[in-house]
C-alpha positions in Angstrom: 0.0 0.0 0.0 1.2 4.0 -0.8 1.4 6.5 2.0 -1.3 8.3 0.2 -3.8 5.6 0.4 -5.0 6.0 3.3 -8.4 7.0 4.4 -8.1 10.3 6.6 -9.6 9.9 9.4 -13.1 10.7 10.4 -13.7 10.1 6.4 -17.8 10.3 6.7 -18.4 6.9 4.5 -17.4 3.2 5.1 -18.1 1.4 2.4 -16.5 1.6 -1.4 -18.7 -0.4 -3.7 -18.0 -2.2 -7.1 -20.1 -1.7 -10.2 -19.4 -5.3 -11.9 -18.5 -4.3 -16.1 -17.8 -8.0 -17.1 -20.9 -8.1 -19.2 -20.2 -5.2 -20.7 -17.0 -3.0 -21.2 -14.4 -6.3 -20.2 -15.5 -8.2 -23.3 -15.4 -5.2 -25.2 -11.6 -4.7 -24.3 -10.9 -8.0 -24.6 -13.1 -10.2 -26.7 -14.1 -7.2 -29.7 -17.2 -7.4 -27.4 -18.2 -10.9 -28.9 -19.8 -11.7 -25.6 -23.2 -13.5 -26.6 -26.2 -13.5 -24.4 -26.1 -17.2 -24.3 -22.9 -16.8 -22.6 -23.8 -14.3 -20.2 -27.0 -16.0 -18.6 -25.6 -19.0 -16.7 -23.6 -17.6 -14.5 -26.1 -14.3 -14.1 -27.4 -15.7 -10.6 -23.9 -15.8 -8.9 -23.1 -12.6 -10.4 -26.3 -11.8 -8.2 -25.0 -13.1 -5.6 -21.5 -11.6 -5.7 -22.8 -8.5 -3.8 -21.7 -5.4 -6.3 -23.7 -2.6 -6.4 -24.5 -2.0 -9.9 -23.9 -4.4 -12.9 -23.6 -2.4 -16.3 -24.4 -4.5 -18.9 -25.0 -2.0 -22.0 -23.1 0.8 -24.3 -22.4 2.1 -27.7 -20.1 -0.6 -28.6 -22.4 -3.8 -27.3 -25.6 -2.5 -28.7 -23.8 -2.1 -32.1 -22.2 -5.6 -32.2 -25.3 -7.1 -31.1 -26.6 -5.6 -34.2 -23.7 -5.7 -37.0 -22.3 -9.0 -35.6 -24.1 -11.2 -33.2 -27.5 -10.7 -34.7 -29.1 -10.7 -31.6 -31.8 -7.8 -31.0 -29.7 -5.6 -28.1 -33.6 -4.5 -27.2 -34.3 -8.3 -25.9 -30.7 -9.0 -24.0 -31.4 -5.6 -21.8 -34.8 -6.9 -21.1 -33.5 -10.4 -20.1 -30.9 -9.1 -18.4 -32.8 -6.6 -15.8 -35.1 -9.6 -15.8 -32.8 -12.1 -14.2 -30.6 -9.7 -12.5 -31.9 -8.3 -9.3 -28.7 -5.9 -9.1 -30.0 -3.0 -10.5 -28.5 -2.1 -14.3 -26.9 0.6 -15.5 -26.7 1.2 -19.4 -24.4 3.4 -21.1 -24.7 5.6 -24.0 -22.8 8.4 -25.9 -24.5 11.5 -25.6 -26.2 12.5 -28.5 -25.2 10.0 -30.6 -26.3 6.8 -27.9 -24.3 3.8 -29.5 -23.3 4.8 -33.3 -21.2 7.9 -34.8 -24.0 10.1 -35.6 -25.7 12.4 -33.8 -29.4 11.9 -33.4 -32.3 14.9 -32.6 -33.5 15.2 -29.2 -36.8 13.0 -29.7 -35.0 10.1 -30.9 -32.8 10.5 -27.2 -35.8 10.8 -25.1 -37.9 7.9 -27.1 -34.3 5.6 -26.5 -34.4 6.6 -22.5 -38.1 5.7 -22.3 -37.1 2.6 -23.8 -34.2 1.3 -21.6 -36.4 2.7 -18.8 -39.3 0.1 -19.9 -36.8 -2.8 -20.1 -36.0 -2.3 -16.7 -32.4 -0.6 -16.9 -32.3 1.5 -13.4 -29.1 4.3 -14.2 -28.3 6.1 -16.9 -24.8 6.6 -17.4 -24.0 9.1 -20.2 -20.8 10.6 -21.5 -20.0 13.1 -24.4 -16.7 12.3 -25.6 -15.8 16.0 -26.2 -16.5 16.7 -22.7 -19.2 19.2 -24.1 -22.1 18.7 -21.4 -24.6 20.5 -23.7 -24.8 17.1 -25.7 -25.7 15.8 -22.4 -28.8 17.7 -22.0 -31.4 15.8 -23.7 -30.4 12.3 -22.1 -30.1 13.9 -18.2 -33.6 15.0 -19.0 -35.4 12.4 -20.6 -33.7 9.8 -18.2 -34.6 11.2 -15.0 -38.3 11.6 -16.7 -38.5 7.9 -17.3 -37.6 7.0 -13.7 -34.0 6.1 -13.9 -30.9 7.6 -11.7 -28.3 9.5 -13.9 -24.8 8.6 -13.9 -23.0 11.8 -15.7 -19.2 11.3 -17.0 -16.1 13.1 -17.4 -14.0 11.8 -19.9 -9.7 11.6 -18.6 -7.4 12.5 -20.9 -3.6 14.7 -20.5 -2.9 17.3 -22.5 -2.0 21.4 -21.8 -5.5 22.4 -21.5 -6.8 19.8 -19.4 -5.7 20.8 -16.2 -7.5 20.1 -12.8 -9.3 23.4 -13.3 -10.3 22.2 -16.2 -11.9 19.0 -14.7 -13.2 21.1 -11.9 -15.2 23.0 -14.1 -17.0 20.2 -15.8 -18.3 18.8 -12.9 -19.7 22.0 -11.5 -21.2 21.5 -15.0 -23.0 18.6 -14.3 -23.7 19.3 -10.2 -25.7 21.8 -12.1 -27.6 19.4 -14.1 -28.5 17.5 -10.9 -27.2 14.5 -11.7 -27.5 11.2 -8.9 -23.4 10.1 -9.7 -20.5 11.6 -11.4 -17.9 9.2 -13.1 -14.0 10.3 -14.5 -13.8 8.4 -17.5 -10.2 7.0 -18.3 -10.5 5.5 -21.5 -6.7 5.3 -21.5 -6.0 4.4 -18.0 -3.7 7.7 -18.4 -4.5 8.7 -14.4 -1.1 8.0 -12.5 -1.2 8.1 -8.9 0.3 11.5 -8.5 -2.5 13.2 -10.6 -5.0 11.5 -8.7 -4.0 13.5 -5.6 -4.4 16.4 -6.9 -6.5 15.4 -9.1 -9.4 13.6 -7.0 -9.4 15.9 -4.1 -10.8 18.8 -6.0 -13.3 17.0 -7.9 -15.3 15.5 -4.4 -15.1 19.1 -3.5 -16.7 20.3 -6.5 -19.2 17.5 -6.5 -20.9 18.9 -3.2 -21.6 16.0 -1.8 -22.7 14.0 -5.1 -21.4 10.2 -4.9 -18.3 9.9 -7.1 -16.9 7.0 -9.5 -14.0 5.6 -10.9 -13.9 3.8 -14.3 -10.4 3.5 -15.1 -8.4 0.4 -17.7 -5.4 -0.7 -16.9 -3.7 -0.4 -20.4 -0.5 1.6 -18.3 -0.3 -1.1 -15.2 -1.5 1.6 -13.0 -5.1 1.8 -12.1 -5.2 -0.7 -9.3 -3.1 2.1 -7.8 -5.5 5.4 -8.7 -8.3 3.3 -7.2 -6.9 2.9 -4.1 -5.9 7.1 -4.2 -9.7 7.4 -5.3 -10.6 5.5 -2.0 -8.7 7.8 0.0 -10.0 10.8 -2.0 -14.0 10.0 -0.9 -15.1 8.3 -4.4 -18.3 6.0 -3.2 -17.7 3.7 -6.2 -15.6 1.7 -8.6 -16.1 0.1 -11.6 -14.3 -3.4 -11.8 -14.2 -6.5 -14.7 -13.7 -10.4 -12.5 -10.7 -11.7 -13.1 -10.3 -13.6 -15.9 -11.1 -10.6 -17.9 -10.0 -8.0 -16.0 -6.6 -5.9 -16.6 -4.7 -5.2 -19.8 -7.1 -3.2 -22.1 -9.9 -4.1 -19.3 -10.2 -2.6 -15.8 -8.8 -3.6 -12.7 -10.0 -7.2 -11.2 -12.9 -7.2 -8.4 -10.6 -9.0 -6.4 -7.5 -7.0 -6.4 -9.6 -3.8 -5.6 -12.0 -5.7 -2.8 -8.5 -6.5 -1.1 -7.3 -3.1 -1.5 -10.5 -1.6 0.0 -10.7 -4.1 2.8 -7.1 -3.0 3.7 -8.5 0.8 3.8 -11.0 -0.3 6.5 -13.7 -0.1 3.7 -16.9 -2.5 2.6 -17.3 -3.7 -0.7 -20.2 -5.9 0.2 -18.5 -8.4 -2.4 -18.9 -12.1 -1.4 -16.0 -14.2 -2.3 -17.5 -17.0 -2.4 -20.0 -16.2 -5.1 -17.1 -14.3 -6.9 -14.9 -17.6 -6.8 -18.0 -19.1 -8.9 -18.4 -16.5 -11.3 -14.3 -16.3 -11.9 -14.4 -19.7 -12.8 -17.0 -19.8 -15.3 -15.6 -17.0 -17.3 -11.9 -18.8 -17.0 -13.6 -21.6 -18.1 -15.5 -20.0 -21.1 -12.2 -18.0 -22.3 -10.6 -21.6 -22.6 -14.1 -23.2 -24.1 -14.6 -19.9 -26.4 -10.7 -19.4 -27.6 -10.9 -16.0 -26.1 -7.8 -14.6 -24.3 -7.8 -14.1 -20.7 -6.6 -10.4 -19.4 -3.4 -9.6 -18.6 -1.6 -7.9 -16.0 -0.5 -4.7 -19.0 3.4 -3.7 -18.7 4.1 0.3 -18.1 4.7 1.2 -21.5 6.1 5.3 -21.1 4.9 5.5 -25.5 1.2 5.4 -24.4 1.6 8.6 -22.9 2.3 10.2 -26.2 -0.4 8.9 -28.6 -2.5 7.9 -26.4 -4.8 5.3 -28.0 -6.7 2.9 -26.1 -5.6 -0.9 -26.7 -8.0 -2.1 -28.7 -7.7 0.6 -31.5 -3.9 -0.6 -31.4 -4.6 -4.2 -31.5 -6.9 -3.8 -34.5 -5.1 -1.3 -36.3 -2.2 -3.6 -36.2 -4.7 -6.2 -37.6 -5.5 -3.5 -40.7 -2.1 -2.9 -40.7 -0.7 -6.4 -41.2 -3.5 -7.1 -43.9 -2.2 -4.5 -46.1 1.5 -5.3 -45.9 2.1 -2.3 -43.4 2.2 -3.5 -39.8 6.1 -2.4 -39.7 4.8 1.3 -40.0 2.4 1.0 -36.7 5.6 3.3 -34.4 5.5 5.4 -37.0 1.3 5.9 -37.0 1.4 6.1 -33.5 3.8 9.2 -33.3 1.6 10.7 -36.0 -1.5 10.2 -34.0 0.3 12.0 -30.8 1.1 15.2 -33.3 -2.3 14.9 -35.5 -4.0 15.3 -31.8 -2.1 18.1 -30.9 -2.9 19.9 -34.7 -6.4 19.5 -33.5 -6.7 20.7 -30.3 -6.3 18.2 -28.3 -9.6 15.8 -28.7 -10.2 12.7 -26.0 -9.1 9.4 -27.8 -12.0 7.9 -27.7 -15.0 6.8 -30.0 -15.6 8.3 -32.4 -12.4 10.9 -32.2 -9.6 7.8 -31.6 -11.1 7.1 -35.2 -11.0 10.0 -36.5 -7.8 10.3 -35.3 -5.8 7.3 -36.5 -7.7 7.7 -40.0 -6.1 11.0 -40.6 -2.9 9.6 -39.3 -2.7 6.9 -41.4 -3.5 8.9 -44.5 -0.6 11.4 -43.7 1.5 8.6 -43.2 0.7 6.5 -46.6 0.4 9.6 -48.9 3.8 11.4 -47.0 1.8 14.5 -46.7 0.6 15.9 -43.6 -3.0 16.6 -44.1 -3.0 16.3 -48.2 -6.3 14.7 -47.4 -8.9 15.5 -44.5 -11.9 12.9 -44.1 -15.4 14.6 -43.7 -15.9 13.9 -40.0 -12.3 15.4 -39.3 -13.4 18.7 -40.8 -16.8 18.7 -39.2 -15.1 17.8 -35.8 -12.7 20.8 -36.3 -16.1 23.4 -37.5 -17.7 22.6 -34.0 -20.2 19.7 -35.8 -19.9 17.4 -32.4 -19.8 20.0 -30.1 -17.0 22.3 -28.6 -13.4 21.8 -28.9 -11.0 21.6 -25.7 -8.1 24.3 -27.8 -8.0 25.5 -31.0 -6.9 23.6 -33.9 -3.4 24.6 -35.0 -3.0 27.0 -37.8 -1.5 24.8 -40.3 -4.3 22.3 -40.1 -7.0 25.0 -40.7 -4.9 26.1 -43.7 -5.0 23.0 -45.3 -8.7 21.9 -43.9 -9.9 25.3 -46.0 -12.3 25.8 -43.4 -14.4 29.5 -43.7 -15.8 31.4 -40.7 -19.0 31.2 -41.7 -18.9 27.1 -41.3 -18.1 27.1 -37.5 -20.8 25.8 -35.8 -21.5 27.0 -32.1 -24.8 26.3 -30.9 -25.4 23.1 -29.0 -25.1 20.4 -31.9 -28.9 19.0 -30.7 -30.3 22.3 -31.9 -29.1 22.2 -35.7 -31.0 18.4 -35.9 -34.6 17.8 -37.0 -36.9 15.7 -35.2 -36.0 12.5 -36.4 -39.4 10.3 -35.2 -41.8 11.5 -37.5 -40.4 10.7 -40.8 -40.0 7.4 -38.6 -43.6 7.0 -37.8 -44.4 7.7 -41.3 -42.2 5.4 -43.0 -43.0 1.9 -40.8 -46.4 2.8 -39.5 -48.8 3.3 -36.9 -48.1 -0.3 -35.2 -44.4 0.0 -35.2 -43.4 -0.6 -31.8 -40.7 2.5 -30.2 -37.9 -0.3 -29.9 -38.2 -0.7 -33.9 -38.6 2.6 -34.6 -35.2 3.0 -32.8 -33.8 0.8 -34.2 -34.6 2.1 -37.8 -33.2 5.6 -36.5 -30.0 3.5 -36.0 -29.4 1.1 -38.8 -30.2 0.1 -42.3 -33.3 -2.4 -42.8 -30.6 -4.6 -44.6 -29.1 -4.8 -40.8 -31.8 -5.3 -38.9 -33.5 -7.9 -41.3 -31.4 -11.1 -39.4 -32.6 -9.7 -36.1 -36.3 -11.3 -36.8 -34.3 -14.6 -36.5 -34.9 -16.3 -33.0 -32.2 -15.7 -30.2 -30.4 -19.3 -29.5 -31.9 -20.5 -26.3 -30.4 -19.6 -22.8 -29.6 -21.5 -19.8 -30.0 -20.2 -16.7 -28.0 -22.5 -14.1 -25.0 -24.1 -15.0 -22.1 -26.2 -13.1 -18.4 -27.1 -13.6 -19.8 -30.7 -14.1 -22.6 -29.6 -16.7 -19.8 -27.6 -18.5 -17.4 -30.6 -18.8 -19.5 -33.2 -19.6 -21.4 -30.1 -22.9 -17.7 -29.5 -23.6 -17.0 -33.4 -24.3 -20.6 -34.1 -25.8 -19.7 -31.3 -28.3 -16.2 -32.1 -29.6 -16.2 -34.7 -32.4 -12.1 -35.5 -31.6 -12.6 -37.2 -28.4 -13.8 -40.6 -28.3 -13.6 -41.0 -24.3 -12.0 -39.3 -21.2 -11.2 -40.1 -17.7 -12.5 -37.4 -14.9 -11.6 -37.3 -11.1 -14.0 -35.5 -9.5 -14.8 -35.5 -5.6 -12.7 -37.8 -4.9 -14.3 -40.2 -7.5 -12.6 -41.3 -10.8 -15.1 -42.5 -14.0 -14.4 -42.9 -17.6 -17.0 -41.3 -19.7 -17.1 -42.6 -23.2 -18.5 -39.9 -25.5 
């Protein structure tokens, strides 16, 4: 333990509680979010049982991939979900652009937050990733109209201009929007110890009183660390991935930070005997599945420049490699640091860590910084997604050609039409909200697989009933010998 983490004393709280992301943001980080809800609902009744005070089980990335890849409808997973789970649910969403790219009119966010209200979801989080808490707005309403508690984020990034005042400033921001938590966002897992003592400190004071979270990856090595500085700082909460899929891109492992709060003097509530259960089935699906386990990262001093989260890297090298150019990834990676810089300083994360990494790449392949500027780069620099964190440097807005008159500086919400109309008119009258969502999002060529039926879900499983489906379902194995309980038998399959 560091001298700093300690709780001061006569700290007014006890307890530090975990909100569980292995359904959610640890398969993303690790598994390309390929997490199926067949996977998810066997172990859902110890995850119950493991005592965490939330489970967040949606965002932008798991709706889409339920859509683009799993063909599952993301609608009838959060419904299950909230179903089986007596934990209350949090689900995530980007602002004004919920789970895509785009940006979508006011209606279209309220209609989405009566939805995920309906199928039982019982917090809100919500993050803009420019830090702009005007594109905010419509979801802190509409949420808190449908019943559910609002979890606001701030997103972590380094850079000149975002300083502790900085931070300060946008949660005063959203103390003024009355929201019931306020998360710092570290996409990165840029926070060091250091900067969370500075760092932390201010932002309980700003929050008045508001409960404070941590959701930081452990891409540098060091969030187990800032957690336990959060701890000592007052945060009430901290978001945490079980073991098997925790660290690496992921976040830090339940178990790591339950020890580290217990050694504070502070209550998790978390049940290790129920979390011993729900480790082991999800180390026993990443060897069943083929997916890797997380890793305990290395302190690599390069993410500090470029910044971009581990899995951009790990599929960029993947893009990379299939077209012949994987030896040119250093060389992208320094571009991205100085293309971030040209631009003020965005938060590398979706959709800017695209953005980003596209325009690197192209000034890197045509050996021309900024001979060509992709659409959403120049809308992002105009003001399009909301307000910028600096100015763009000069020699990008030279070669970007962008006039005055194109700047946009009213609340990106406010240049949108309302989207559910044209909707309405186009599927009809008995179109249910869910489908009319959906259309807002996607294509009809996407959606058409999601009228297929989702595979059926078990609800209870053992290590026994896992073995004995894993052998039934392999056509290589013609017999195996199992010791269990003291009692050895040869099953022949």
């Amino acid at each position: 333990m560091t001298q700093a983490a300690k709780v001061p004393a006569g700290t007014p709280r006890e307890t530090f509680e975990l909100v569980d992301v292995t359904l959610r943001d640890a398969h993303q980080c690790l598994w390309s979010t390929r997490m199926t809800t067949a996977m998810m609902t066997p172990i859902l009744e110890a995850i119950d049982h493991a005592g965490y005070g939330y489970v967040n089980i949606l965002g932008g990335a798991v709706f889409d991939v339920c859509v683009r890849y799993l063909h599952e409808n993301p609608w009838e997973r959060v419904g299950l979900l909230c179903e089986r789970l007596a934990t209350p649910c949090d689900g995530l969403t980007r602002g004004q652009s919920l789970y895509t790219f785009e940006l979508f009119p006011d209606d279209v966010i309220a209609l989405n937050s009566e939805a995920l209200a309906r199928r039982g979801i019982k917090v809100l989080t919500v993050y803009d990733a420019l830090n702009d808490n005007r594109n905010i707005e419509s979801s802190v309403k509409s949420g808190r109209e449908a019943g559910m508690k609002i979890n606001a984020m701030v997103t972590y990034t380094l850079s000149p201009v975002h300083t502790d005042a900085y931070y300060v400033e946008r949660v005063k921001e959203l103390v003024a929007l009355r929201t019931d938590f306020i998360s710092v966002k570290d996409p990165t897992g840029l926070l060091t110890p250091a900067r969370g003592r500075t760092l932390f400190p201010a932002l309980v004071a700003a929050a008045g009183g508001i409960p404070l979270k941590l959701h930081s990856h452990c891409q540098s090595g060091l969030a187990p660390a800032v957690y336990e500085v959060a701890m000592a700082s007052g945060f009430r909460y901290g978001y945490t991935a079980v073991e098997p899929l925790a660290n690496g891109a992921s976040l830090p492992a339940t178990e790591e930070i339950d020890d580290k709060a217990r050694a504070l003097g502070l209550r998790t509530g978390i049940d290790r005997g129920a979390l011993r259960e729900v480790s082991g089935y999800f180390d026993w699906l990443c060897e069943r599945e083929g997916k890797p386990h997380g890793k305990v990262a290395a302190y690599d001093p390069a993410l500090y420049e470029h910044q971009v989260p581990g899995g951009m890297i790990s599929n960029l090298k993947s893009q990379l490699e299939t077209m012949g150019m994987a030896a040119r990834l250093p060389e992208i990676l320094e571009e991205a640091a100085q293309v971030r810089q040209d631009l003020g300083y965005p938060i590398l994360v979706s959709p800017f860590a695209q953005y980003i990494i596209t325009q690197a790449v192209l000034n890197v392949v045509q050996g021309e910084r900024y001979k060509t500027i992709p659409d959403e780069v120049r809308k992002y620099a105009m003001g399009y997604y909301g307000k910028l964190a600096a100015k763009p440097a000069d020699a990008f807005w030279e070669r970007a050609n962008i006039k005055p008159e194109e700047i946009v500086t009213a609340r990106p919400g406010e240049h949108l039409a309302p989207g559910l109309p044209r909707l309405r008119r186009a599927l009809g009258k008995s179109a249910s909200d869910e489908d009319l969502l959906l259309h807002a999002f996607y294509d009809e060529a996407l959606l058409k697989s999601l009228r297929n039926p989702v595979p059926e879900c078990r609800f209870r499983t053992s290590p026994l009933h896992e073995l004995l489906g894993y052998l039934g379902a392999r056509a290589d194995i013609g017999y195996a010998r199992v010791r269990f309980a003291g009692t050895e038998m040869t099953i022949r399959i």
